[in-house]
C-alpha positions as CSV (number, residue, x, y, z in Angstrom):
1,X,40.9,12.7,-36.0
2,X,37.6,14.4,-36.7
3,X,35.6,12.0,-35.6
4,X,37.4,11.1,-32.5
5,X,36.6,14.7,-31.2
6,X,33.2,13.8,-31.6
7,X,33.2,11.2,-30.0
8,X,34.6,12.7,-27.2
9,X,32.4,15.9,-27.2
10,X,29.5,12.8,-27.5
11,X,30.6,11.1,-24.3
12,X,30.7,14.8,-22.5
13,X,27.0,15.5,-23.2
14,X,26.4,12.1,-22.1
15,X,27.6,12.6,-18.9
16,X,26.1,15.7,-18.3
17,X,22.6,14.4,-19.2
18,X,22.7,11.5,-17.0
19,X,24.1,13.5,-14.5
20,X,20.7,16.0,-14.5
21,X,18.6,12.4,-14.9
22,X,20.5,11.8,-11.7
23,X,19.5,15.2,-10.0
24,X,16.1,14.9,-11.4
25,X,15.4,11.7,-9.8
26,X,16.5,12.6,-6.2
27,X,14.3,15.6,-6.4
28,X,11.8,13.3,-7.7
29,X,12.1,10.8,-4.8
30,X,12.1,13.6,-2.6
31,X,8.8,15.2,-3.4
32,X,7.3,11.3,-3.5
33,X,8.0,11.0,-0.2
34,X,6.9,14.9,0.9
35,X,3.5,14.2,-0.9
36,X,3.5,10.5,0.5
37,X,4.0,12.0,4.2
38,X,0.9,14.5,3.9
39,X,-1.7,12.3,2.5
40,X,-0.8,9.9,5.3
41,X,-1.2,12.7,7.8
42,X,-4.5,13.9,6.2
43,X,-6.2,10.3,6.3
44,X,-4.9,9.8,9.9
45,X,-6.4,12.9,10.6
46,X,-9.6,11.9,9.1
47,X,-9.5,8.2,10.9
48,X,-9.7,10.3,14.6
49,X,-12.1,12.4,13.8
50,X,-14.5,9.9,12.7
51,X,-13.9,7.9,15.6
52,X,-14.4,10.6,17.8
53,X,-17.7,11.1,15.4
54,X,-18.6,7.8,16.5
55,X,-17.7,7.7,20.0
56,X,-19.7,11.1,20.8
57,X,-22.9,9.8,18.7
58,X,-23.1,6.5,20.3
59,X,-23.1,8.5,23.6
């Protein structure tokens, strides 16, 4: 009987780990894609400004 208890109590933490793994990853994926979004914004940025660079030397 002992051990069955333990087993259950086992399975419970379980659950409730891969349940914050769970949480953890869609925060995770989340701030990926945040991050992802600015450094794309930043090199675009970068990209016009050295064409304009380019376009107002050559002129």
């Amino acid at each position: 009987m002992n051990s069955d208890k333990e087993l259950q109590e086992l399975k419970e933490r379980l659950a409730k780990v891969e349940g914050q793994l769970q949480q953890k990853s869609k925060f995770s994926s989340g701030l990926r894609f945040v991050i992802g979004f600015i450094i794309v914004f930043v090199v675009f940025l970068v990209v016009i400004g050295v064409v304009q660079f380019m376009s107002n030397s050559s002129v």
